[in-house]
The first five atom37 places (N, CA, C, CB, O) and aatype in JSON, in Angstrom:
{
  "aatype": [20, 20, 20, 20, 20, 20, 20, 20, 20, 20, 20, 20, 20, 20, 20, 20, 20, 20, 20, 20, 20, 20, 20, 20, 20, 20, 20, 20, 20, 20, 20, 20, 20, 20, 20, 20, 20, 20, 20, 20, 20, 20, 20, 20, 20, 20, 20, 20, 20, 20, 20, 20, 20, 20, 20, 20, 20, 20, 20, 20, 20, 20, 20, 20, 20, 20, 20, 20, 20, 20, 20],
  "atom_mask": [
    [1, 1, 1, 1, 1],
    [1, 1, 1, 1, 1],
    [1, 1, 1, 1, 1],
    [1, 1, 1, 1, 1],
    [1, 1, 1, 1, 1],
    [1, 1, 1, 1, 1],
    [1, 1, 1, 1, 1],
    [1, 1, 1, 1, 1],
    [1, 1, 1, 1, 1],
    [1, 1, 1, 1, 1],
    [1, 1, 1, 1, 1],
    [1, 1, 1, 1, 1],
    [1, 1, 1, 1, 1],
    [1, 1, 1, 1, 1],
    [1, 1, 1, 1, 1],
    [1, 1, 1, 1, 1],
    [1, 1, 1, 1, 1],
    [1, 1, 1, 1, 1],
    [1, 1, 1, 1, 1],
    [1, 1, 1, 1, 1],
    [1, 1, 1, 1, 1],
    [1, 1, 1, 1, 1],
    [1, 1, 1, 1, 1],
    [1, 1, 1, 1, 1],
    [1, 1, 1, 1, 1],
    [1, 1, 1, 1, 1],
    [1, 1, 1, 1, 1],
    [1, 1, 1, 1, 1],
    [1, 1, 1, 1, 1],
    [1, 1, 1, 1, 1],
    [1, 1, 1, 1, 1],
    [1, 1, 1, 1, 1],
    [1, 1, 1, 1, 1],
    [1, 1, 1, 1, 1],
    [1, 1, 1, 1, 1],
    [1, 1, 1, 1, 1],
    [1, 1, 1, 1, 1],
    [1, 1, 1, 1, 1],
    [1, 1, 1, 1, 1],
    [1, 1, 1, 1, 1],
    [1, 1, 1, 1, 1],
    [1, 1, 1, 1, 1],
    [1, 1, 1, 1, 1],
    [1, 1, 1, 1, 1],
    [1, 1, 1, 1, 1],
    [1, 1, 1, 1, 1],
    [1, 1, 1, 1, 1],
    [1, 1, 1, 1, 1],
    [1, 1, 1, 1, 1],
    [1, 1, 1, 1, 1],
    [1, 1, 1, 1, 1],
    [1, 1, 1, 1, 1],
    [1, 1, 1, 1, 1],
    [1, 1, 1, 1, 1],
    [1, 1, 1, 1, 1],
    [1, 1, 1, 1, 1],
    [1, 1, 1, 1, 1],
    [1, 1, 1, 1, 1],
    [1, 1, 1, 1, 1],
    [1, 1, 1, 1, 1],
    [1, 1, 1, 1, 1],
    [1, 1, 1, 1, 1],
    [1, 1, 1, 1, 1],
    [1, 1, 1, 1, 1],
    [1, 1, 1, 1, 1],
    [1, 1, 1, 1, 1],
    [1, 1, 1, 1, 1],
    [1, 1, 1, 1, 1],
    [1, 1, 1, 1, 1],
    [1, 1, 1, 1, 1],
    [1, 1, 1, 1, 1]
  ],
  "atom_positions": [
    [[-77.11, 1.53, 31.26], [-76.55, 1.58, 32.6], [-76.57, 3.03, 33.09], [-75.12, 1.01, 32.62], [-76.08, 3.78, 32.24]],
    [[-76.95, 3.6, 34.1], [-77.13, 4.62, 34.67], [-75.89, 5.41, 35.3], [-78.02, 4.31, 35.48], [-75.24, 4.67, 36.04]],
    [[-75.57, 6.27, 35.24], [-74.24, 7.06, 35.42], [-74.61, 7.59, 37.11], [-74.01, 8.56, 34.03], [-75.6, 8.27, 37.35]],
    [[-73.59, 7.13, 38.22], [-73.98, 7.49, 39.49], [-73.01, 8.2, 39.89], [-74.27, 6.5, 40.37], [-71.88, 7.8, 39.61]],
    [[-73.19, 9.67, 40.76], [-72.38, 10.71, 41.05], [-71.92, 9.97, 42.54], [-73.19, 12.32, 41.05], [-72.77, 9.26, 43.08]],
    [[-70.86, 10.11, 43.05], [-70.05, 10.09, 44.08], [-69.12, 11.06, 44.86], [-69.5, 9.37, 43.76], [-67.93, 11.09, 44.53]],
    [[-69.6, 11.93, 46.0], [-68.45, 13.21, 46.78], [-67.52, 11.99, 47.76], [-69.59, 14.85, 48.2], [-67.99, 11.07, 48.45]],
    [[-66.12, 12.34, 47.55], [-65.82, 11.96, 48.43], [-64.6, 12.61, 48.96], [-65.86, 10.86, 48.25], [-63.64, 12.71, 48.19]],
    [[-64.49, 13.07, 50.19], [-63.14, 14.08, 51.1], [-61.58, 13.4, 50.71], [-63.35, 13.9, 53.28], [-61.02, 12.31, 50.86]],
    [[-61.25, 14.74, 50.13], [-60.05, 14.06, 49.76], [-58.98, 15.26, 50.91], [-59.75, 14.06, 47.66], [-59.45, 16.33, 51.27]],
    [[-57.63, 14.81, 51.29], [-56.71, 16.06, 51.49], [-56.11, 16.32, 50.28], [-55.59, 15.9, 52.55], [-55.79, 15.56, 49.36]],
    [[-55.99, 17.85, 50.46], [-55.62, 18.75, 49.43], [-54.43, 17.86, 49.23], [-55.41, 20.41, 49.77], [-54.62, 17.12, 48.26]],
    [[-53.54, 17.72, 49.67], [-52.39, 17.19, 49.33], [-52.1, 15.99, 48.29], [-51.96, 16.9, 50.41], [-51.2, 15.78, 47.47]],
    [[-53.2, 15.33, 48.68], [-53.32, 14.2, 48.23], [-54.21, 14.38, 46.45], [-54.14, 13.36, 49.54], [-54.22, 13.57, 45.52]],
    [[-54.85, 15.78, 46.56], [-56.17, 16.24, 45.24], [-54.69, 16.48, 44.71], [-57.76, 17.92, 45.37], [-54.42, 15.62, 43.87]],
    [[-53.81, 17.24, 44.9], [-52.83, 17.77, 44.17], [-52.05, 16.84, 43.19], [-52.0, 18.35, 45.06], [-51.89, 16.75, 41.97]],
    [[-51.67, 16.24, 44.26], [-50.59, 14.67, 43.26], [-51.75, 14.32, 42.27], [-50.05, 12.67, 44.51], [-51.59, 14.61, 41.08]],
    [[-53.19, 13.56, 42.8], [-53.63, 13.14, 41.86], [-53.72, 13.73, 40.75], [-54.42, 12.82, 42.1], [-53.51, 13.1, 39.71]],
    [[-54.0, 14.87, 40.74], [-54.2, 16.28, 39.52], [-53.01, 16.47, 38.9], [-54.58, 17.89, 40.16], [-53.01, 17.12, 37.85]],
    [[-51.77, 15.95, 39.44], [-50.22, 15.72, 38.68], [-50.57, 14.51, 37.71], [-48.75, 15.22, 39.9], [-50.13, 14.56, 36.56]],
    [[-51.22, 13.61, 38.06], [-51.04, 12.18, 37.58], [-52.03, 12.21, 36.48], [-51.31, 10.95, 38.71], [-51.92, 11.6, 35.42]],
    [[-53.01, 12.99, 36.85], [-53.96, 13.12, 35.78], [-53.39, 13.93, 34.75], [-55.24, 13.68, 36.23], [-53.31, 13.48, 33.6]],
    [[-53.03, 14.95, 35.01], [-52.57, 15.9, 33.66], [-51.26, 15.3, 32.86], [-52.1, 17.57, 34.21], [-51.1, 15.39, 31.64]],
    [[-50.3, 14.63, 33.85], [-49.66, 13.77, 33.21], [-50.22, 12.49, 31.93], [-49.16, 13.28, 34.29], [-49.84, 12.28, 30.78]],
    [[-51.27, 11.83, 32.79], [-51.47, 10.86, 32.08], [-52.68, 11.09, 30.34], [-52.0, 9.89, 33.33], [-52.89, 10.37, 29.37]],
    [[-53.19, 12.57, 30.82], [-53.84, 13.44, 29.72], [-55.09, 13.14, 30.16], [-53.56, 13.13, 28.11], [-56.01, 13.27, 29.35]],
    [[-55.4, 12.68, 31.53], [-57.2, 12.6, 32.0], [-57.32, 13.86, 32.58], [-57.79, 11.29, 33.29], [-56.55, 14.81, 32.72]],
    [[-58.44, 13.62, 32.87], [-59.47, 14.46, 34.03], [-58.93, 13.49, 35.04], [-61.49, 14.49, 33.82], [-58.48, 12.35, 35.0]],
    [[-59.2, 14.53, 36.14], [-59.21, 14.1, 37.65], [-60.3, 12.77, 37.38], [-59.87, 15.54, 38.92], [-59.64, 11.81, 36.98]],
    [[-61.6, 12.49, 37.48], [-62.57, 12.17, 37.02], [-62.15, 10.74, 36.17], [-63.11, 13.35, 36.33], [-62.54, 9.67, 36.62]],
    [[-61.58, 10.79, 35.32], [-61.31, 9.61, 34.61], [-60.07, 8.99, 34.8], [-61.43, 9.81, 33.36], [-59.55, 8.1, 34.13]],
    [[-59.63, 9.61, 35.87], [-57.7, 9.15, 36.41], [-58.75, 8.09, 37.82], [-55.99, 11.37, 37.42], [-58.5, 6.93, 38.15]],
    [[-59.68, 8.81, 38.28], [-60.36, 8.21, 39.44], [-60.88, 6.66, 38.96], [-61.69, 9.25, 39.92], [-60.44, 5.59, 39.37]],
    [[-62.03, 6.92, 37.87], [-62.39, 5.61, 37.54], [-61.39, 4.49, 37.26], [-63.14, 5.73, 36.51], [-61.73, 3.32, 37.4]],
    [[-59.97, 4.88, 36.81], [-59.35, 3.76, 36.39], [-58.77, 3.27, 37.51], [-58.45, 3.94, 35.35], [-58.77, 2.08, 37.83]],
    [[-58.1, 4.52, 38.33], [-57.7, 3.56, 40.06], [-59.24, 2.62, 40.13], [-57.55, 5.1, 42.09], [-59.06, 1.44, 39.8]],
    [[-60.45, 2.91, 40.44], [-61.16, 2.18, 40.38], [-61.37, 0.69, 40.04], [-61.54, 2.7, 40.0], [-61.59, -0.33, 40.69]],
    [[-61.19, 1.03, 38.61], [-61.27, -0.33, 38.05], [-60.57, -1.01, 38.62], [-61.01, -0.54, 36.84], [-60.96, -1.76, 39.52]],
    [[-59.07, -0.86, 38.14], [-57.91, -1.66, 38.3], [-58.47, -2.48, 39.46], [-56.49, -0.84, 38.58], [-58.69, -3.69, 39.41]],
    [[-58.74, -1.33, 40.98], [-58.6, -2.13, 42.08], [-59.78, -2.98, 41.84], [-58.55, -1.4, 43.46], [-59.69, -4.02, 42.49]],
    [[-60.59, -2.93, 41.31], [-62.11, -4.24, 41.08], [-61.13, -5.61, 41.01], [-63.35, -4.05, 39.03], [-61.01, -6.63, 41.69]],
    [[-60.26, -4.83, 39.35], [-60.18, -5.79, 38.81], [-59.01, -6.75, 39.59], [-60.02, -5.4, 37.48], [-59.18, -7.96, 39.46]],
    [[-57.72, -6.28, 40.48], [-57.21, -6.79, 41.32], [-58.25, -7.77, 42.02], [-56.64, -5.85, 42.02], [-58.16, -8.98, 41.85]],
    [[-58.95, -7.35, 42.59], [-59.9, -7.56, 43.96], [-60.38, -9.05, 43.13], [-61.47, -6.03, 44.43], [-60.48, -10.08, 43.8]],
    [[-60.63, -9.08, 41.82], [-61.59, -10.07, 41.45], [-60.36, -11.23, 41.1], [-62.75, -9.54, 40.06], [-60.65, -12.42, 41.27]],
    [[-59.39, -10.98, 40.74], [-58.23, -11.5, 40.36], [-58.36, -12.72, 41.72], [-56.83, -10.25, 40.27], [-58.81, -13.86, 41.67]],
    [[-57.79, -11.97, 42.85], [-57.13, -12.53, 44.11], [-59.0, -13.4, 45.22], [-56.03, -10.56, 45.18], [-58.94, -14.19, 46.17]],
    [[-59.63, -13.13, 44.91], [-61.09, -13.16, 45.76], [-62.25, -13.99, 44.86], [-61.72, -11.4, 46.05], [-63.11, -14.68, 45.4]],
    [[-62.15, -13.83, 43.6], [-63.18, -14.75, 42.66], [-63.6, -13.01, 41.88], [-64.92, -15.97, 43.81], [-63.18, -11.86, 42.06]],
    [[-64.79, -13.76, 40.84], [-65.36, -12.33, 40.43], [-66.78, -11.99, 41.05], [-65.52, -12.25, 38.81], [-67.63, -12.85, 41.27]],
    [[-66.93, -10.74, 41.28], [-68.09, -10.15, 41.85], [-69.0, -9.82, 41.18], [-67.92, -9.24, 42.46], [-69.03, -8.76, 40.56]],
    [[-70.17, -10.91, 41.17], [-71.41, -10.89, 40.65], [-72.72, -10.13, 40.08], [-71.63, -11.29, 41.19], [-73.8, -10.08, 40.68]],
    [[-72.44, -9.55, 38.81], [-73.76, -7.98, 38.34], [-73.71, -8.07, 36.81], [-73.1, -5.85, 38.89], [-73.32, -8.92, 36.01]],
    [[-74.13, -7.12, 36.75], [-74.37, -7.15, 35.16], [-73.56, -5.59, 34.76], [-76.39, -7.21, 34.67], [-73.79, -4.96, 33.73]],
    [[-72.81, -5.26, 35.59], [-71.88, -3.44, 34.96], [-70.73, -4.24, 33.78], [-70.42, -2.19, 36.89], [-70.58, -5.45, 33.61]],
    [[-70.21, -3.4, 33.27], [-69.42, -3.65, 32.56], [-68.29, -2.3, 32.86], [-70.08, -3.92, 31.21], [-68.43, -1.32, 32.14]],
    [[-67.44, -2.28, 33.69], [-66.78, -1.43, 34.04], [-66.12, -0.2, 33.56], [-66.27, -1.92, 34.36], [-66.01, 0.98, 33.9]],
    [[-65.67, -1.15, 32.47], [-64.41, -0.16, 31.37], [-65.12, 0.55, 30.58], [-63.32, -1.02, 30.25], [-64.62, 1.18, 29.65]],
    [[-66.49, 0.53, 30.89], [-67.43, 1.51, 29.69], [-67.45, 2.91, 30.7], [-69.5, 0.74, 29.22], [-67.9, 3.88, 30.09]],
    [[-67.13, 3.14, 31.85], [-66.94, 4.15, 32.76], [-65.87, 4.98, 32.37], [-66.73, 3.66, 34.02], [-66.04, 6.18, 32.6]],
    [[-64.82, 4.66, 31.84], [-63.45, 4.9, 31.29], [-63.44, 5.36, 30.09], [-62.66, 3.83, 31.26], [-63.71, 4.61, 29.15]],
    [[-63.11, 6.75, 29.86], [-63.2, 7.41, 28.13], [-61.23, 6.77, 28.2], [-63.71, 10.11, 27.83], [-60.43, 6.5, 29.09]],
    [[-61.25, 6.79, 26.65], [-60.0, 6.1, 26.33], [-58.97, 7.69, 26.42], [-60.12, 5.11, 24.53], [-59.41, 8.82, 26.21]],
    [[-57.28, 7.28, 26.85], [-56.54, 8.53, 26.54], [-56.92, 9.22, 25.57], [-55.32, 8.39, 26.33], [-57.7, 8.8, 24.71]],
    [[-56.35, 10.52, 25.59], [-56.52, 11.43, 24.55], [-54.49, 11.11, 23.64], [-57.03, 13.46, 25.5], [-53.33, 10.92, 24.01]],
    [[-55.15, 11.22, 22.58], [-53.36, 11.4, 21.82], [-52.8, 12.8, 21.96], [-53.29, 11.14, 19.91], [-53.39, 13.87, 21.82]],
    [[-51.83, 12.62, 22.2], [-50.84, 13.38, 22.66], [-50.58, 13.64, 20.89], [-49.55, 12.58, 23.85], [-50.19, 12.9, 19.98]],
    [[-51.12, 15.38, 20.99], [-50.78, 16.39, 20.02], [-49.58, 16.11, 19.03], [-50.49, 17.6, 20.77], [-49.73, 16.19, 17.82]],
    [[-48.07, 15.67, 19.79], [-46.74, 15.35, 19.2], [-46.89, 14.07, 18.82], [-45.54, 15.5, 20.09], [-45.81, 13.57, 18.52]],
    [[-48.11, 13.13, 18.69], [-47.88, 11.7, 18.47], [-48.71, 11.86, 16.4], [-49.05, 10.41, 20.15], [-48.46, 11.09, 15.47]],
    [[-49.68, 13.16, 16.34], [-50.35, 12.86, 15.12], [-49.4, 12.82, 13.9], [-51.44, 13.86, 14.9], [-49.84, 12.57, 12.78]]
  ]
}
């Protein structure tokens, strides 16, 4: 499956929180993005039927990192 780049305008305000949520959650901006992503697919397919391809989504998604205090 081919890896596709995407720009898209964000307000600063809005880059900021996300960049809270990411460092919180131990992603990249980048991999905090793909999972809003998913989720909303996966909502979307939930409520609408499922949408027809051959991606496999969650392979877009590197798994959390462990939190240093958890080893």
């Amino acid at each position: 499956m081919a890896v596709k780049s995407v720009s898209i305008r964000i307000e600063e305000e809005m880059l900021e929180k996300l960049t809270y949520i990411a460092d919180y959650e131990a992603r990249s901006v980048n991999s905090q993005i793909l999972i809003l992503i998913r989720d909303s697919i996966k909502e979307f397919e939930q409520t609408q039927g499922s949408i027809f391809g051959t991606f496999q989504s969650d392979l877009n998604v590197k798994p959390t990192r462990k939190s240093k205090n958890n080893d």
